[in-house]
N, C-alpha and C positions, 0 to 999 in steps of 0.2 A: 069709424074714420070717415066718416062723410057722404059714407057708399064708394069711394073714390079708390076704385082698384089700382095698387102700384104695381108694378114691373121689376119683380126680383129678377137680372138679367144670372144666369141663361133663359131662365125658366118663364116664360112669357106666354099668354095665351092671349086671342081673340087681337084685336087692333094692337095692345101693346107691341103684339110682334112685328105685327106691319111698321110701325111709324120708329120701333129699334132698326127692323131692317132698313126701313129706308135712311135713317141717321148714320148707318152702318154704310150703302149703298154709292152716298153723297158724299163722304169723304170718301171712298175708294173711288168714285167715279173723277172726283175733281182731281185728286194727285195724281190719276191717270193721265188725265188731259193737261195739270200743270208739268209732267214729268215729259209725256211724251209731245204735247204740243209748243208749249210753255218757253222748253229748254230745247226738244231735239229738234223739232220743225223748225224754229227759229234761226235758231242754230247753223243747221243745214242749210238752210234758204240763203242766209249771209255769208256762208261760204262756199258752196256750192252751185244757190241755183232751186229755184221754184219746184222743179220738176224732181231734184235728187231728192230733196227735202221731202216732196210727198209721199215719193216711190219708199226710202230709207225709213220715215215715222210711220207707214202702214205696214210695212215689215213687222216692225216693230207691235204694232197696234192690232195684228192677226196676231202673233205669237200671244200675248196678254191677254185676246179675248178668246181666247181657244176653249177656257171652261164653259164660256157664255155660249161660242156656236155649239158646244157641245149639247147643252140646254134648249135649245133652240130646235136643235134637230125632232125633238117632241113633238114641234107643233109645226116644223117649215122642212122641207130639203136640205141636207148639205150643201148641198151648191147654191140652195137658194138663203141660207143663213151666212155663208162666205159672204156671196154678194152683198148682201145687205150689211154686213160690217166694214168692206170694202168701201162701199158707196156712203156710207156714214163716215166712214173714215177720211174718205178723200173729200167729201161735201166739207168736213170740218175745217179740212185744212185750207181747203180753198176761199173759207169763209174768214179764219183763224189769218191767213195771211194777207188778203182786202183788207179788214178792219183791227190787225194789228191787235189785238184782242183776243182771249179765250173766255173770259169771264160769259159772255153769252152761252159759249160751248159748254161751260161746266153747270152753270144750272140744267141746260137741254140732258147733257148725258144725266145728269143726274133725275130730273123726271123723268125720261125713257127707262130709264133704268127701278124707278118706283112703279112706273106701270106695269111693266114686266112680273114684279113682283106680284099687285093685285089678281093681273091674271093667271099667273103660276097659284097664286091662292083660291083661284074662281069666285074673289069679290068679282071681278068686271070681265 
């Protein structure tokens, strides 16, 4: 076959697994940021208010990443893995409502989120 190793999914070895997880990764990270920035941020912001919208979508956006700070806790603090999905959180949103836009956001989460990967794998 070519040398050209295929990827019977579950069962993946060596890169296959990296570039399924990240294909895996990238639509979980985008319909995160479509569901929670997309729809709730917006949402909130047009009827509430800049400030509800961000306080009420990081609510939201700590509860969802909670398996992630879990993971996290490995190689950062608890409090220093909070913050930092906090501060990711609120950066987005603050970015998400300037430019009226996620589409920027969802690639970014979605490479943050492939890095993670490689170094939970100790490629990088």
């Amino acid at each position: 076959m070519n040398g050209v190793q295929t990827c019977a999914l579950p069962i993946c070895f060596g890169w296959e697994i990296v570039w399924a997880k990240f294909f895996f990764v990238m639509i979980m990270a985008s319909i995160t940021d479509l569901w929670t920035r997309g729809f709730i941020l917006f949402q909130l912001s047009e009827r509430y208010g800049d400030t509800v919208a961000i306080f009420g979508q990081n609510l939201i956006w700590l509860i969802i990443h909670i398996y992630e700070i879990d993971i996290l806790t490995q190689y950062i603090s608890l409090g220093q893995a909070i913050l930092m999905t906090l501060f990711l959180g609120i950066a987005g949103d603050l970015l998400a409502l300037r430019t009226k836009s996620i589409f920027g956001l969802m690639v970014g989460h979605s490479l943050l989120n492939f890095i993670i990967i490689l170094g939970a794998r100790g490629i990088i």
